[in-house]
N, C-alpha and C positions, 0 to 999 in steps of 0.2 A: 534101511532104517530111517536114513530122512524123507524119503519118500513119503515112507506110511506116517511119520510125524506132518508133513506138510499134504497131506490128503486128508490127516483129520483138522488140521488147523483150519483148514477151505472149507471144514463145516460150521464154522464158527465167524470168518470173514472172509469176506471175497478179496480175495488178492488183484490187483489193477498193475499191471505193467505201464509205466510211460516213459518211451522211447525220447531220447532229445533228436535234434537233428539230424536229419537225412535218416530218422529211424534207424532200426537196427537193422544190419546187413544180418542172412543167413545162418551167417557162426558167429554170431556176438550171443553173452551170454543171453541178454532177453530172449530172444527169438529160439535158443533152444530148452529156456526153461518155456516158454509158451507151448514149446511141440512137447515137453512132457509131462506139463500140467495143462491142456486143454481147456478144460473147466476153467482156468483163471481167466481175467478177461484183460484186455491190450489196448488203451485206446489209439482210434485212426485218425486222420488228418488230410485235409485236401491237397496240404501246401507242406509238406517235410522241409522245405527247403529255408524257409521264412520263419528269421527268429520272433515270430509275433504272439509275446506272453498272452496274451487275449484268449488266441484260439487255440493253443496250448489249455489252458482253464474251460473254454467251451468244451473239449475234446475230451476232458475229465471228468466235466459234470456232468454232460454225455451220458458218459459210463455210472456215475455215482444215482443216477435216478432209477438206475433199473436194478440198484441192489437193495436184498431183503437185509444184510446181514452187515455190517460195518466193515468198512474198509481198509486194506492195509496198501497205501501206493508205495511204490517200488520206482523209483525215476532213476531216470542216467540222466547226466550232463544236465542240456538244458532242461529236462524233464523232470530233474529234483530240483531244479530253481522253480520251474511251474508249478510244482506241488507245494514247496515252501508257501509260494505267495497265495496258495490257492487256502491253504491251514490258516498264514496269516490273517485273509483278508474275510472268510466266507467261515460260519458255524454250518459244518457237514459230517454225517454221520461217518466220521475218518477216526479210526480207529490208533493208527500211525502212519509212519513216513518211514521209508528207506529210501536216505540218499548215495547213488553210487556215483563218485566222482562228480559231485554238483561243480558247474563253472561259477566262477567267479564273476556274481553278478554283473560286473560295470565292463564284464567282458563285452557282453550283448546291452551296453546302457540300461541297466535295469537298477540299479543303484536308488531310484526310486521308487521300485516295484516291491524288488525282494529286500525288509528291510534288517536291519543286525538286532532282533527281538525275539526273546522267549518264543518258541513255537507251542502253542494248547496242547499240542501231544505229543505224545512219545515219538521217539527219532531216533532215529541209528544213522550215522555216514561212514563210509568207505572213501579213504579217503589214500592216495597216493603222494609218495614225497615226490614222484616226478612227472606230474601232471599239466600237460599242456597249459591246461584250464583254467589249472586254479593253484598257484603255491603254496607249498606248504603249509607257510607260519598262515598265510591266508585260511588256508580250510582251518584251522585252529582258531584261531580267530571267530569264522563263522559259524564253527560247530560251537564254540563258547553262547555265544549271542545267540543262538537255537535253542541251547541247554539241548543237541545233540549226543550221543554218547558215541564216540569215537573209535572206529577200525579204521588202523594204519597197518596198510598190506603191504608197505615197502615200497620199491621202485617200481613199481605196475603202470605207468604211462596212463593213460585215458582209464583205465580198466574197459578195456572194449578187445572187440578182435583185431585190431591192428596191434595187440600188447601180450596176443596172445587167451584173452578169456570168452570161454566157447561153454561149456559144460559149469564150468564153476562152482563144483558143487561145495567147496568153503562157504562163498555167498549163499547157498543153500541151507548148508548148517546153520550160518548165521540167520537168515531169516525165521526158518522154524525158530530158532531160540528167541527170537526179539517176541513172534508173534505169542509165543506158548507163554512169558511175561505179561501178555496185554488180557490173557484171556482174565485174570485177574479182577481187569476191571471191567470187562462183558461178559 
């Protein structure tokens, strides 16, 4: 069922995957909703290793000039910090944001980039109480200052494959539902 919900959502926006650092291994969930949504698109990167917001945003806009249909990104780590500042900083045909396990800015010095401000669109974060990246009362914090609306999955670590999420089809449920909310207003 979510399946066929998120096959018709993809006829309405193009879904963009963006990977934070060192991208996604294998069995992280990005990498195996890419292998079973094809169609969606991922953006690439010369340099995985290099926390440089810049070409994080280059890598997205990238991707964002070849759609017809507005956009819904989907980031990990530092990949939802990139999309943040890229909603913040740039008017793009961005439909929403889904941040999963966003780092805590001033992790990677960006405390100037990515700032604690209303985000122009709709948001959703996943957000874990025992996350490397980002503490708790912090992801609250930051989901506030977004005007994010907030999933708290408990102790999930990174939400990546070292914590165990591979398939994750919850985050699936949840995205069909965020996105079927937006069509609303497209």
């Amino acid at each position: 069922m979510t399946t066929q919900r998120l096959e018709q959502l993809s006829e309405k926006f193009t879904i963009i995957l963006v990977p934070g650092l060192r991208d996604s291994d294998e069995h992280h969930w990005q990498s195996c909703w890419s292998r079973r949504f094809p169609f969606w698109k991922r953006i690439s990167q010369r340099n995985w290793l290099d926390p440089d917001i810049d070409a994080w945003l280059s890598a997205i806009r990238r991707e964002l000039v070849t759609c017809q249909l507005p956009a819904i990104l989907v980031g990990h780590s530092f990949g939802a910090l990139a999309s943040c500042r890229l909603v913040q900083t740039q008017k793009m045909n961005i439909a929403g944001i889904v941040m999963v396990a966003p780092a805590e800015p001033s992790f990677f010095e960006l405390e100037d980039a990515v700032l604690p401000e209303q985000l122009q669109t709709s948001s959703l974060m996943f957000v874990s109480r025992n996350d490397p990246l980002m503490p708790f009362k912090r992801a609250q914090f930051w989901a506030e200052c977004w005007g994010a609306r907030v999933i708290d999955i408990g102790e999930a670590g990174h939400i990546n494959t070292e914590s165990g999420f591979g398939e994750w089809n919850y985050g699936l449920e949840q995205l069909a539902e965020f996105g079927e909310s937006l069509q609303r207003y497209f």
